[in-house]
N, C-alpha and C positions, 0 to 999 in steps of 0.2 A: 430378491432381498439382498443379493447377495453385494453386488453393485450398490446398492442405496447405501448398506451399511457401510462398505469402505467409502463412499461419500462422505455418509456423515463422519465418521471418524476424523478423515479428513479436514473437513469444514470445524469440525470441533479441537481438531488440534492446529490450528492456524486461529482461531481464537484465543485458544488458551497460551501459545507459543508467544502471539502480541503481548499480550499482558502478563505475561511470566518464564521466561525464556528456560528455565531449571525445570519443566513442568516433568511432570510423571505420567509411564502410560495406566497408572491406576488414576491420577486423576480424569486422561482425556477417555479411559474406559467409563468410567463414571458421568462425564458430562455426555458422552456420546451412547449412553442409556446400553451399555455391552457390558459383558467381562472380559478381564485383561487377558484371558484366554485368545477369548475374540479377535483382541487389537493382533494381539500374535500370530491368528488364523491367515487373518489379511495380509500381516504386514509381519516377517519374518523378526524382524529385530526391532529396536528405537532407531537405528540411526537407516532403518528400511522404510521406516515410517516418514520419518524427515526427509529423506530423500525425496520420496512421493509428493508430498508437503512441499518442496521446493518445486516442485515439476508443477504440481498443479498451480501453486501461485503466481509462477512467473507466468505461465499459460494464460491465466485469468487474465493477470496483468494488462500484458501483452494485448489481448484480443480485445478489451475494452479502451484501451490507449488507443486502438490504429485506426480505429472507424473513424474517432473524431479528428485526429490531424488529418487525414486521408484526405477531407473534405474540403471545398473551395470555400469553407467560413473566412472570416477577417481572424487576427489573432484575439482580439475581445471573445468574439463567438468562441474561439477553440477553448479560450481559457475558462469561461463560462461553462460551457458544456461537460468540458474535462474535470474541472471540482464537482461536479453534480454529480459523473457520475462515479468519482475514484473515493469521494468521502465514503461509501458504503462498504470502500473496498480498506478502508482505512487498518482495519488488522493486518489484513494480505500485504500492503504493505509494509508497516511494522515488521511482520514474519518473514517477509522476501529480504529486506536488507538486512534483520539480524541474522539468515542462514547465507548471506551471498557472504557476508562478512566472517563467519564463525565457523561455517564449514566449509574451505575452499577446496576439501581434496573430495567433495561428493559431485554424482554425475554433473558432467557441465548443463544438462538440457535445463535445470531450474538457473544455472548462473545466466547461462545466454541469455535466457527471456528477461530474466533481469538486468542484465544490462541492456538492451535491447530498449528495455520499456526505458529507461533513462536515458537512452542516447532520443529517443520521442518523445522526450519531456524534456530536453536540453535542447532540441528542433524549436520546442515551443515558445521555449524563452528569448531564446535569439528573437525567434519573430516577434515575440512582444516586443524585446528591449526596440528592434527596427520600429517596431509602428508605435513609439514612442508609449506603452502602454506602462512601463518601468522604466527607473536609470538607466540608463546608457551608461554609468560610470559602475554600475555594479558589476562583479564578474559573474559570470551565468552557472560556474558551478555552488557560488552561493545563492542565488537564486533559485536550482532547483533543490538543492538540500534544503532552504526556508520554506518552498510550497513544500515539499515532500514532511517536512514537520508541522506545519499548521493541518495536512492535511492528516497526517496520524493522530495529532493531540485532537482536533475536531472528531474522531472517530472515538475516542478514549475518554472524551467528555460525552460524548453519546451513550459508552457502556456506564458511564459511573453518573448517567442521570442530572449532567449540570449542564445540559443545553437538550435544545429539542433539533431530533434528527430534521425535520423541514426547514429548521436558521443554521444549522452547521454548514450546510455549502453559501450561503450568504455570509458569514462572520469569518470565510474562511475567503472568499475572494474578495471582500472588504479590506480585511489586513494585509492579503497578499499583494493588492493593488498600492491601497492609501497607507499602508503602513501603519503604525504603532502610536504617531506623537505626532504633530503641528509642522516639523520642520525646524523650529527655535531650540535653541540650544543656547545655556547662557554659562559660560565656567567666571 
């Protein structure tokens, strides 16, 4: 039990971290069905708890990112496979870059994996931009900050119920691909 629970804790505060970065460990006690006793048993302090929370995200990250580059796909297949399966991860990411940014004097092991997972997601884009799957004229760190946001807001319209989780990784590599608008621009 004991394991599960700081799991859950866990898993409940990288939810609640996405969509509320000010959060409280009464509320993540509360969503993670404990008392804040509890959160404290586990996890000595708040910023012991986030710590954790950084490790485990970046891990996740990380470990779900390297299968699919890893592999002799085209860059279509990678980038295909990679929104299918990072939309679900859509909080985690939210909560990885708000603590890589906000807490930079906590253990390096969640920042590493964090950057880690983005220097394999900047692998990625290159390769598209080469097999002509994007611009060539864009630069590749806005590119992966624009998937890294389509794929958070797709996760954030999935918790607030204005898309269905089975079209968010279609409406998410739709936009990422073809973009926003036609092309035409008229001043």
């Amino acid at each position: 039990m004991t394991q599960d629970t700081r799991t859950r804790i866990i898993e409940k505060s990288i939810v609640h971290i996405a969509q509320n970065y000010s959060v409280s460990i009464e509320e993540i006690a509360e969503a993670s069905g404990v008392g804040r006793a509890t959160v404290y048993r586990h996890f000595k302090s708040k910023n012991g708890l986030i710590a954790q929370v950084n490790a485990f995200v970046g891990h996740k990250l990380y470990t779900t990112v390297t299968p699919i580059l890893d592999d002799s796909l085209s860059a279509g297949q990678k980038i295909t496979s990679f929104i299918e399966r990072m939309v679900p991860l859509g909080g985690f990411l939210i909560t990885s870059s708000y603590l890589s940014i906000c807490f930079k004097n906590f253990p390096l092991a969640g920042k590493i994996r964090h950057d880690a997972h983005l220097l394999r997601v900047d692998h990625l884009c290159r390769e598209l931009k080469q097999q002509g799957f994007i611009s060539s004229q864009l630069p590749v760190p806005w590119i992966v900050t624009g998937l890294n946001v389509l794929i958070g807001q797709a996760w954030q319209q999935i918790q607030d119920g204005n898309i269905a989780p089975n079209n968010a990784s279609e409406l998410v590599l739709e936009t990422f691909v073809s973009g926003w608008g036609h092309g035409i621009i008229t001043y």
